[in-house]
C-alpha positions in Angstrom: -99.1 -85.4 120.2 -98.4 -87.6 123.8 -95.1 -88.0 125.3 -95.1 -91.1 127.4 -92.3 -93.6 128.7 -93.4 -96.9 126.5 -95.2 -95.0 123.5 -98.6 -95.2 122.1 -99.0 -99.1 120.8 -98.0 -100.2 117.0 -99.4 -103.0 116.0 -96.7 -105.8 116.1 -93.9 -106.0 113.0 -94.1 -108.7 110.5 -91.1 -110.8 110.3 -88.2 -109.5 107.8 -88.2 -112.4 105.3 -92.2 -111.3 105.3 -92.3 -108.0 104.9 -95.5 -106.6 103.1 -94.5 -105.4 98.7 -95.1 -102.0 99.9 -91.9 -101.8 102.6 -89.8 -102.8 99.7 -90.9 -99.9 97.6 -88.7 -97.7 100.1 -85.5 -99.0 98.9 -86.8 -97.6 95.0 -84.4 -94.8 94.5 -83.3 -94.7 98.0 -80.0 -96.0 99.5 -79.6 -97.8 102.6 -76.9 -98.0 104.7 -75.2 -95.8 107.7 -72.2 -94.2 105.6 -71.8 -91.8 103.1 -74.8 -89.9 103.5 -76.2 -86.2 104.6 -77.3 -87.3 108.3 -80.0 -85.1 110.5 -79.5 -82.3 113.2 -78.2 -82.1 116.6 -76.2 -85.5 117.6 -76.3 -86.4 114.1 -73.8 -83.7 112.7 -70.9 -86.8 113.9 -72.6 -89.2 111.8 -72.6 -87.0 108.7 -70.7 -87.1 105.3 -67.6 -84.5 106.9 -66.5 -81.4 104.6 -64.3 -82.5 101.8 -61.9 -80.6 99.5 -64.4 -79.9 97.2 -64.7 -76.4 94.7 -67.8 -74.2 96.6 -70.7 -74.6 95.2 -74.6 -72.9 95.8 -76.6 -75.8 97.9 -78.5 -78.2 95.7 -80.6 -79.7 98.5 -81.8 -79.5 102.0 -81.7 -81.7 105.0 -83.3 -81.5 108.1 -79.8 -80.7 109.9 -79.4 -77.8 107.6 -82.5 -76.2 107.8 -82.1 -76.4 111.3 -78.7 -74.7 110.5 -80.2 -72.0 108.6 -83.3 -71.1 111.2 -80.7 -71.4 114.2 -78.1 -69.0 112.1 -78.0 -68.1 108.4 -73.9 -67.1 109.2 -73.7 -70.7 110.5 -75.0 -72.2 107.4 -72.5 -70.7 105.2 -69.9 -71.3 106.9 -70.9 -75.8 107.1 -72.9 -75.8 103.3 -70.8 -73.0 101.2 -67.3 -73.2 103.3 -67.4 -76.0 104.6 -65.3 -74.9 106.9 -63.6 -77.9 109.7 -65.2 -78.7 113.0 -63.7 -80.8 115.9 -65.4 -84.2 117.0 -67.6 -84.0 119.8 -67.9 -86.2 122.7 -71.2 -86.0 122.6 -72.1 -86.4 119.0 -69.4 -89.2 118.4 -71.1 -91.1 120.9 -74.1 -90.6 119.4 -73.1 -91.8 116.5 -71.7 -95.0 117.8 -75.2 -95.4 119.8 -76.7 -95.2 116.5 -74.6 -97.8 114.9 -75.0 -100.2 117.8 -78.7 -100.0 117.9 -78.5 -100.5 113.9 -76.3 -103.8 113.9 -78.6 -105.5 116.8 -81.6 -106.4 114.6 -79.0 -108.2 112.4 -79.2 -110.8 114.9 -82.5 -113.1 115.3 -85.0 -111.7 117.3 -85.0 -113.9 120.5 -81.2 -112.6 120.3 -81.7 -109.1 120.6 -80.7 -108.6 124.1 -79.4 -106.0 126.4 -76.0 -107.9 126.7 -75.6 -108.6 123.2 -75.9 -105.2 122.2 -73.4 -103.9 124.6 -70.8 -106.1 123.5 -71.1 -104.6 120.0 -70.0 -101.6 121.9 -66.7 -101.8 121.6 -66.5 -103.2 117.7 -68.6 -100.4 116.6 -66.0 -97.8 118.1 -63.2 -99.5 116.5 -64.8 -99.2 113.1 -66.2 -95.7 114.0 -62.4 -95.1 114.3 -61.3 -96.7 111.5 -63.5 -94.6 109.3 -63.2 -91.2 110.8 -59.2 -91.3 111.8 -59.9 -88.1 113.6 -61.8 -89.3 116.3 -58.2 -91.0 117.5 -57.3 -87.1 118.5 -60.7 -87.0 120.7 -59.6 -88.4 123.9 -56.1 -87.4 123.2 -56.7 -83.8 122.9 -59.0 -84.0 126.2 -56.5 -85.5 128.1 -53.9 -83.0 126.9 -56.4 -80.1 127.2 -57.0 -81.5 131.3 -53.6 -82.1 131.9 -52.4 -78.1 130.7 -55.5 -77.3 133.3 -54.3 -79.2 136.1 -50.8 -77.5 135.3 -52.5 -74.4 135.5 -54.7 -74.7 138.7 -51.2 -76.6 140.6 -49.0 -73.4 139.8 -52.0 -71.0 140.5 -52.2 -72.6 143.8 -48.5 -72.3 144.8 -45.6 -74.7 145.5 -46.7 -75.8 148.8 -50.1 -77.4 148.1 -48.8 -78.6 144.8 -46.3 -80.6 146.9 -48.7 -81.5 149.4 -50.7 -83.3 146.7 -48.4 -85.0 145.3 -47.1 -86.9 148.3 -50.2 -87.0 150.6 -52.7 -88.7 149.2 -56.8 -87.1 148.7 -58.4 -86.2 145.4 -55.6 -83.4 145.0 -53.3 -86.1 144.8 -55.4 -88.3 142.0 -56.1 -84.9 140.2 -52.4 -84.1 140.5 -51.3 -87.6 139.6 -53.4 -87.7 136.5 -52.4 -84.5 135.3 -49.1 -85.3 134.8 -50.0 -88.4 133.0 -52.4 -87.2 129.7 -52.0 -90.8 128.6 -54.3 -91.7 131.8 -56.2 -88.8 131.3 -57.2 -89.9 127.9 -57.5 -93.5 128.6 -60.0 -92.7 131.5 -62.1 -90.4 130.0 -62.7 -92.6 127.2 -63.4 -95.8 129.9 -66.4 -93.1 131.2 -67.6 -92.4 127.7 -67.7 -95.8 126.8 -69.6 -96.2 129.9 -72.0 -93.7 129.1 -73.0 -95.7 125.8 -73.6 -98.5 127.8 -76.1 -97.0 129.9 -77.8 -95.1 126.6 -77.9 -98.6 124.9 -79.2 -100.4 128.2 -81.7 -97.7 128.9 -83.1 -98.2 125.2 -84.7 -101.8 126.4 -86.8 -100.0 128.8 -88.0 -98.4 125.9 -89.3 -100.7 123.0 -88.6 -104.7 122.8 -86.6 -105.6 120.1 -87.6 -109.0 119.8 -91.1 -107.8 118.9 -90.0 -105.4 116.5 -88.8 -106.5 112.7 -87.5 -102.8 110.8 -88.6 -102.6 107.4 -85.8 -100.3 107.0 -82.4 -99.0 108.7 -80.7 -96.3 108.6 -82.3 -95.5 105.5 -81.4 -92.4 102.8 -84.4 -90.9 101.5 -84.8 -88.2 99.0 -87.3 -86.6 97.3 -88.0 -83.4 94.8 -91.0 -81.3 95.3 -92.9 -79.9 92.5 -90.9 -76.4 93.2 -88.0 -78.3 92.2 -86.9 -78.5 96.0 -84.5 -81.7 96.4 -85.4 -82.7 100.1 -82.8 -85.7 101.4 -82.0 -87.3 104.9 -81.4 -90.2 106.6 -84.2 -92.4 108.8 -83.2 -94.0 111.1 -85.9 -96.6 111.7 -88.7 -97.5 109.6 -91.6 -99.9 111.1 -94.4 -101.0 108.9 -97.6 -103.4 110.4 -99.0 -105.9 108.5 -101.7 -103.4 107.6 -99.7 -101.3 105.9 -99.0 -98.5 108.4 -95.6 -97.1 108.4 -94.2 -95.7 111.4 -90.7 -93.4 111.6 -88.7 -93.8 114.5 -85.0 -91.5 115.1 -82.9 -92.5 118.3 -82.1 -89.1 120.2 -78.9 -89.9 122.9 -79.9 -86.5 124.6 -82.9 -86.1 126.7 -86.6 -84.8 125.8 -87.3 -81.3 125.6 -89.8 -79.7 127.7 -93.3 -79.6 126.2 -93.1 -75.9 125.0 -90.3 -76.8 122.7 -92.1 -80.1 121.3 -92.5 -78.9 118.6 -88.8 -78.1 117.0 -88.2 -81.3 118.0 -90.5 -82.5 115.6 -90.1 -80.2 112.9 -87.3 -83.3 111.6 -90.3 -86.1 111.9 -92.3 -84.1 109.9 -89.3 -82.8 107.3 -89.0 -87.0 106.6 -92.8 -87.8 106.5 -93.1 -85.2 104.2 -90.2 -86.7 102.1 -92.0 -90.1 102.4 -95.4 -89.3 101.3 -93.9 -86.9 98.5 -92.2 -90.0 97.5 -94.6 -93.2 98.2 -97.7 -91.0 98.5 -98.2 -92.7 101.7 -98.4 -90.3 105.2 -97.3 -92.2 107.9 -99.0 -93.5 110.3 -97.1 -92.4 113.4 -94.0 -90.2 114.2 -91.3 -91.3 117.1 -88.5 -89.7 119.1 -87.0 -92.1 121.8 -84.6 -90.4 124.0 -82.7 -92.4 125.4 -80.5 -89.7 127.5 -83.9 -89.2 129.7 -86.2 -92.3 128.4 -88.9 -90.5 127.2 -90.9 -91.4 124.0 -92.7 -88.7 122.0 -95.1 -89.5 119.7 -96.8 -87.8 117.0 -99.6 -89.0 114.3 -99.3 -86.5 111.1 -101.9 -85.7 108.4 -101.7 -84.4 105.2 -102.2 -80.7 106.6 -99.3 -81.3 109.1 -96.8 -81.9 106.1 -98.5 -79.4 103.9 -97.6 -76.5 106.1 -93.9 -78.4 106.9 -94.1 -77.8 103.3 -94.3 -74.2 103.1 -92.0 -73.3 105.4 -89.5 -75.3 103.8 -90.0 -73.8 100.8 -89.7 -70.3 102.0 -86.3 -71.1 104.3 -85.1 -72.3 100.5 -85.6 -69.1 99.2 -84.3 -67.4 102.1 -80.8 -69.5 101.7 -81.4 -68.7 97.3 -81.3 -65.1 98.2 -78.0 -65.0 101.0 -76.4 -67.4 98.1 -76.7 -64.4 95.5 -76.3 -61.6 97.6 -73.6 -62.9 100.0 -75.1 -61.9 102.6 -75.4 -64.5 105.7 -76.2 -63.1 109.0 -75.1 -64.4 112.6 -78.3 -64.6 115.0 -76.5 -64.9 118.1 -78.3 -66.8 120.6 -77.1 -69.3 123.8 -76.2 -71.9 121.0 -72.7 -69.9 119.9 -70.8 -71.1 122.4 -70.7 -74.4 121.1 -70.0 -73.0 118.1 -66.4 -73.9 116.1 -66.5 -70.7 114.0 -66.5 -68.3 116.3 -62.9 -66.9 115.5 -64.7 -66.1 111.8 -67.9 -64.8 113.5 -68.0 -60.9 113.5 -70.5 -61.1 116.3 -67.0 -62.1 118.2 -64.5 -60.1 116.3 -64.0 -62.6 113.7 -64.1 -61.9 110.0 -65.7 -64.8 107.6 -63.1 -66.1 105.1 -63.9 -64.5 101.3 -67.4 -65.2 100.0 -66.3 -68.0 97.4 -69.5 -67.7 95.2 -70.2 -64.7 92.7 -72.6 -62.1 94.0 -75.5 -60.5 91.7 -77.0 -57.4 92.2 -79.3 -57.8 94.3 -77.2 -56.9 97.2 -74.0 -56.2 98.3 -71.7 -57.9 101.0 -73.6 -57.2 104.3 -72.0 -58.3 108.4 -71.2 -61.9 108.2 -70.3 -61.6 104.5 -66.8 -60.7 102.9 -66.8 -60.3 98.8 -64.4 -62.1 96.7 -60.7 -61.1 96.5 
């Protein structure tokens, strides 16, 4: 494994009306496209298929966003897989999403094209149709600017009459701050101008990265899904796949956040190796080379997998499944508290903080009885 700036070399991409028989074989059984499907962890919780009313049902499959789940907080599991409980938009993973899509839509223009202006300017398409498919992301700026506003209300009254007067007529950053909380329109409207920016300078930051012009994806944004011999359904999403003229198949996923330090490489990569396993169950093919760009710190990190790699990936999947098969049965999911929960949304049914979890809607066996973080059935 190397983590460097430009990433080890790939030999160059053959052009996409000359791709070799074998980068078709992907699309066998496999879905392309950037909707619809069970997306990966982190950033790309915005970009996946949101809870629907649907009856609750034991999981059928896993993805790498819901392993992650599952290692991160068994409770937290339940509560996205079995109860699908709502969660708010994020800044953060909205915008990854819309990075995604941006980065996506550029190699649909010709190569010499596929320039750092260009793809801004897709910018603000891609939100509108991000918006137009998820109408709840028209709340996001809407409830920030309300939720800034109520604060500014708060601080002015906290701060007495005087200086809240003073603000308003004399001008300084209390004046701006003061000004702009009594307008949540403004509020909204500039936050979003700064989050927009923000996409810019992910999107810009990307072309310091790789060269689109020399690159020629076999596959976008492309579903995969495979069932191990266990009877294990394994499915995600890819986000690039690059194949050489020799055959070599490399997998590449956009991160919007920065690299993590070397000591936690590795759970960074445990969702490279989740897909090349998925690939190789699949084409019987390992591939050649693993990729993480970063574009929040512009880092690449690189990893070759073998056979062993994926092998052990493997077995641990297999044994978080029957970890999740036996808190199905029993009903019994436990919280693992950790720094993570306080960006969690379920807190209020968490009993780590008071909360009690909404009734277990699955039938229980015998193996167990409800357990903290479970509630029988009514």
């Amino acid at each position: 494994m190397e983590t460097s700036r430009e990433g080890a070399p790939v030999p160059a991409q053959t052009p996409g009306d000359q791709r070799p028989a074998a980068v078709g074989a992907y699309a066998d059984g496999a879905a392309t496209g950037s909707g619809g499907a069970e997306r990966g962890g982190g950033e790309r919780a915005g970009r996946e298929a949101r809870p629907g009313v649907r009856a609750a049902a034991a999981p059928a499959s896993l993805s790498p966003s819901r392993a992650g789940d599952f290692m991160q907080c068994p409770l937290l599991y339940r509560f996205r897989v079995i109860d699908r409980l709502p969660e708010k938009p994020s800044e953060a993973a909205t915008r990854g999403t819309l990075v995604h899509a941006v980065l996506e839509r550029l190699f649909d223009a010709p190569a010499a094209e596929r320039t750092a202006p260009r793809a801004k300017a897709l910018i603000p398409g891609q939100w509108d149709r991000l918006r137009a498919s998820r109408p709840e992301l028209e709340e996001l700026f809407a409830d920030a600017a309300t939720a800034a506003s109520a604060a500014d209300g708060d601080s002015a009254a906290a701060a007495g009459g005087e200086r809240a007067a003073d603000a308003a007529a004399g001008g300084g950053p209390e004046r701006a701050d003061a000004a702009a909380g009594d307008d949540p329109e403004r509020v909204g409207a500039e936050r979003l101008a700064r989050w927009l920016a923000e996409a810019e300078r992910l999107v810009e930051r990307w072309f310091t990265l790789e060269d689109p012009t020399r690159l020629e994806p076999a596959e976008r944004e492309l579903f995969v899904e495979a069932e191990l011999d266990s009877g294990l359904r394994l499915r995600g999403i890819i986000d690039r796949v690059d194949v050489a003229p020799t055959g070599e198949v490399r997998i590449v996923d956009y991160k919007t956040g920065k690299a993590p330090r070397p000591e936690y490489a590795e759970g960074a990569l445990f969702q490279m190796k989740f897909y090349a396993l998925v690939v190789w169950r699949l084409k019987g093919v390992v591939p050649r080379r693993l990729q993480l760009v970063y574009l929040g710190s512009g880092d690449v990190l690189t990893y070759d997998p073998v056979p062993a790699d994926l092998e052990r990936v493997e077995r641990k999947l297999l044994a978080l499944w029957e970890a999740i098969g036996l808190a199905t049965r029993t009903g019994d999911w436990r919280p693992r508290p950790t720094k993570l929960c306080g960006w969690c949304d379920h807190r209020a049914h968490c009993p780590e903080f008071g909360g009690t979890p909404p009734p277990y809607p699955l039938p229980l066996t015998r193996e167990g009885a409800p357990a903290q973080g479970t509630m029988g059935p009514d």
